[in-house]
C-alpha positions in Angstrom: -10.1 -5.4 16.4 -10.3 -6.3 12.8 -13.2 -5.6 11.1 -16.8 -7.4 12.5 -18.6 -7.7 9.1 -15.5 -9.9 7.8 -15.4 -11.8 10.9 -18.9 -13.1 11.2 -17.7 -14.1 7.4 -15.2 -15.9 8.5 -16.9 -17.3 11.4 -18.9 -19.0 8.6 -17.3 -19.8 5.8 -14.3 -21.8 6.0 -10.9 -21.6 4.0 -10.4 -25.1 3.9 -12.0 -28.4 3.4 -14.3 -30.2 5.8 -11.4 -32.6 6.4 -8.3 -31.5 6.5 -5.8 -34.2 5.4 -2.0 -33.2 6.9 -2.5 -35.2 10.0 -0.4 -34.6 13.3 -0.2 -35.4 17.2 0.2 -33.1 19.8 3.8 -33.3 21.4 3.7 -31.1 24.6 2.0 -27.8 26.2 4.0 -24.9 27.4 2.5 -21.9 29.5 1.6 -18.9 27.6 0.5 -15.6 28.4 -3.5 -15.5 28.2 -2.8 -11.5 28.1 -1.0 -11.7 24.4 -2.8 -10.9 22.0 -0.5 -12.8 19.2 -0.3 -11.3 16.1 3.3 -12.4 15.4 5.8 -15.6 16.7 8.9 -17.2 15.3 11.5 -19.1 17.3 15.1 -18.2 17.1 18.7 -19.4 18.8 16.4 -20.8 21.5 13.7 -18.5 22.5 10.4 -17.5 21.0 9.5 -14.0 19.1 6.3 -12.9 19.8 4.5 -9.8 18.9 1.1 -8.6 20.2 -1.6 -6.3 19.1 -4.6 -3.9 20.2 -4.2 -0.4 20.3 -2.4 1.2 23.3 -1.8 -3.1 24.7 1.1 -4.0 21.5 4.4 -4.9 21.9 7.1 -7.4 21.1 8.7 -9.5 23.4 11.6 -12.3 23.8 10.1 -15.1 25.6 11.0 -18.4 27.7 9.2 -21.4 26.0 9.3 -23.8 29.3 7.9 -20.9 30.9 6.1 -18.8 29.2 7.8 -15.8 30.9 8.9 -12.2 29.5 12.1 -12.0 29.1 12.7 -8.8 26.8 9.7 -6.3 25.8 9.2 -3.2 23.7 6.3 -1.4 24.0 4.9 -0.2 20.7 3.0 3.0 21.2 -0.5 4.3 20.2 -2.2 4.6 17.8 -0.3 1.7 16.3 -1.8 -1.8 16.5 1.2 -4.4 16.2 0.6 -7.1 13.6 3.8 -9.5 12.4 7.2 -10.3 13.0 10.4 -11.8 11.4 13.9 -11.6 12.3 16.4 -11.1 9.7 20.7 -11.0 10.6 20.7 -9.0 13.5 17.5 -7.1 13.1 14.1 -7.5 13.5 11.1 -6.3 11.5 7.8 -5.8 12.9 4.7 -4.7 11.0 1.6 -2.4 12.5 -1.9 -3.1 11.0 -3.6 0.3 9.4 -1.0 2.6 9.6 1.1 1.1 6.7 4.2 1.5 9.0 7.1 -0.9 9.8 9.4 -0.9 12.0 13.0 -2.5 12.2 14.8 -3.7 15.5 17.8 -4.7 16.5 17.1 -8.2 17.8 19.1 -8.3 21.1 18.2 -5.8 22.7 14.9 -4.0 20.6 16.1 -0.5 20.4 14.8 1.0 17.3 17.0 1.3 14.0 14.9 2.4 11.4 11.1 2.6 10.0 9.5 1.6 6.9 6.4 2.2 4.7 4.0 -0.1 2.9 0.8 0.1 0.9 -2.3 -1.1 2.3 -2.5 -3.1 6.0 0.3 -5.4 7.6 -0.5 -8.8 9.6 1.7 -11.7 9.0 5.7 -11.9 8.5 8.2 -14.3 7.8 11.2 -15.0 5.7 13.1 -17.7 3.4 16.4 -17.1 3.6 16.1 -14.9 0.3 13.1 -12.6 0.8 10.6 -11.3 3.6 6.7 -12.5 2.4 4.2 -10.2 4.3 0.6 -11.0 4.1 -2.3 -8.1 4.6 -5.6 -10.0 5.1 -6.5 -10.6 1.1 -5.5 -13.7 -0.9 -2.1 -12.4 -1.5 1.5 -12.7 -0.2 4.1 -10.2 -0.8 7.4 -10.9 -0.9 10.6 -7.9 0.1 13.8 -7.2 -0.4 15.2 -7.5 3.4 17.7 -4.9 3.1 15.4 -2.3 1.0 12.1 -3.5 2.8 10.6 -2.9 -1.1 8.3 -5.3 -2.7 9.8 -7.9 -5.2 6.4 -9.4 -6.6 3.4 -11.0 -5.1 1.6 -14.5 -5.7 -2.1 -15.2 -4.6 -2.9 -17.9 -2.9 -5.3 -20.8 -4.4 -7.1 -23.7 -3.3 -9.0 -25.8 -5.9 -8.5 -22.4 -8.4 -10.2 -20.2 -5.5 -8.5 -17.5 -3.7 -7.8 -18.4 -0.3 -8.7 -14.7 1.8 -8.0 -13.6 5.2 -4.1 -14.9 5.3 -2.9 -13.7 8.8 0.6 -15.2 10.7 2.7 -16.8 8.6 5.9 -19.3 9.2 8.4 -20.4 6.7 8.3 -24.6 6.8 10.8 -27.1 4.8 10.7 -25.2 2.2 6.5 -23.9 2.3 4.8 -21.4 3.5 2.2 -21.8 6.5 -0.5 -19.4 7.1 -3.1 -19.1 9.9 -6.5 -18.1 8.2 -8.2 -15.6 10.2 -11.8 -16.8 11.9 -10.5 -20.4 11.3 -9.1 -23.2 12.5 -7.3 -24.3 9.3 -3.4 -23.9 8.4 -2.5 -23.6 4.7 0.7 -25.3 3.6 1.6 -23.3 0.6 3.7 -23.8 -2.2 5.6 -20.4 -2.0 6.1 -20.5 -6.2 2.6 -21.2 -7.1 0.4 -19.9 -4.3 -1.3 -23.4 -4.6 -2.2 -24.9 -1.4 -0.6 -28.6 -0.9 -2.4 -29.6 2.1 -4.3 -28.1 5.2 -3.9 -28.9 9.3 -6.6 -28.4 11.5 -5.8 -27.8 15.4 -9.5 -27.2 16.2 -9.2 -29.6 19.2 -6.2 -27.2 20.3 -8.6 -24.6 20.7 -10.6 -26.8 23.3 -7.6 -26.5 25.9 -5.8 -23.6 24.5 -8.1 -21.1 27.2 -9.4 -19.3 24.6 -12.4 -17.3 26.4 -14.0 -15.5 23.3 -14.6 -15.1 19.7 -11.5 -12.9 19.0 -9.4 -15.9 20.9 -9.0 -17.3 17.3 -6.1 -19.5 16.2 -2.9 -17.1 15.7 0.9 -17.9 15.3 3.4 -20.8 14.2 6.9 -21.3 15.1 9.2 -23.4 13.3 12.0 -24.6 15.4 14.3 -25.8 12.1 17.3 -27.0 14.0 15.4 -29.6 16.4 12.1 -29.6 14.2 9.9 -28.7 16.1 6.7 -27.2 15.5 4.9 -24.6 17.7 1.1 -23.2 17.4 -0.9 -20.7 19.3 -3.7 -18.4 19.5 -4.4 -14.8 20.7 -5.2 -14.5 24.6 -4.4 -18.8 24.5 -3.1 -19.9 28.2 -1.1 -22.8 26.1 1.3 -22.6 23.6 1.6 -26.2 21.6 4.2 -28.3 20.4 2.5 -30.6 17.2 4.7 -32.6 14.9 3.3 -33.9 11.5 2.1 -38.1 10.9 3.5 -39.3 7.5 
């Protein structure tokens, strides 16, 4: 588990504001397994991505979204600790936490291709069509060549002026970035050129339902349905995964 001292941080001192302003309504629920540990989703021709964490418990997995049932699964073996996923073409890309190792997949099926190496610790992965932007727990994203898996630049991510810390999953949305904040309850819509934060959601009264059992049951994981719009949220060791779609 990540570390205590920044956690009872967290546990305090939120990213966001006291009110969050992007407003939205809770579509549907959809069984999920209270067992994940999610460290990573995305939603592809039909089916979620999900990857899980803990040492010796992480893998990634295709899964049924009516169901919430396994259908694929690759175990990721000690000592690595699974942190974020993205697809990219035919492959997909999977990040551990401490060990600055990556791994690359081939999405059908999840027998290995290749491995990768980074600077620092992996948690949250997604991709805009151009680039791969990885988060590591600070106030900055990276952003890598897909093919290379080599860093292009980074941007640090503001509110009011402030660096926003503890970035975790991340989803590409319409054109922003959304990021879980570790220990909260807060999204961050960011602008990917900036780093400025447009807006914040709060899905606090998801976490009242979601089954969450503990303190490490924190809000982790956004899907992004982009040919139906739809928008998916979880958490790590939630029963429910949720469908929410943004009020104008």
């Amino acid at each position: 588990m990540k570390r205590l001292a920044v956690a009872l941080l967290g546990a305090l001192l939120l990213a966001g504001p006291a009110q969050a302003e992007t407003r939205w309504k809770l579509v549907k629920s959809y069984p999920h397994d209270p067992g994940a540990f999610t460290e990573g989703l995305f939603f592809h021709d039909g089916a979620l991505y999900e990857s899980t964490g803990l040492e010796g418990q992480s893998d990634i997995r295709k899964v049924d979204l009516k169901t919430g049932r396994t259908i694929a699964r690759r175990i990721i073996p000690r000592p690595y600790f699974g942190e974020g996923i993205v697809n990219w073409k035919d492959r997909l890309i999977s990040l551990t936490w401490r060990h600055r190792q990556g791994f690359v997949w081939k999405l059908d099926d999840f027998s290995p291709v290749s491995d990768f190496r980074y600077e620092g610790e992996g948690w949250g992965l997604t991709q805009d069509g151009r680039s791969l932007i990885m988060s590591d727990g600070s106030a900055q994203l990276r952003f890598l060549d897909p093919e290379k898996l080599t860093e292009q630049r980074r941007i640090t991510v503001t509110w009011n002026g402030r660096p926003v810390e503890r970035l975790n999953e991340l989803e590409y949305v319409k054109g922003e970035i959304w990021a879980n904040i570790w220990y909260d309850s807060h999204i961050a819509r960011i602008d990917p050129r900036t780093g400025a934060v447009i807006d914040w959601l709060d899905i606090a009264p998801l976490i009242k339902t979601s089954g969450a059992s503990d303190s490490e049951a924190v809000a982790n994981g956004i899907a992004y349905d982009a040919k139906a719009d739809r928008l998916f949220v979880t958490g790590k060791n939630w029963a429910k995964l949720f469908e929410i779609r943004v009020v104008h």
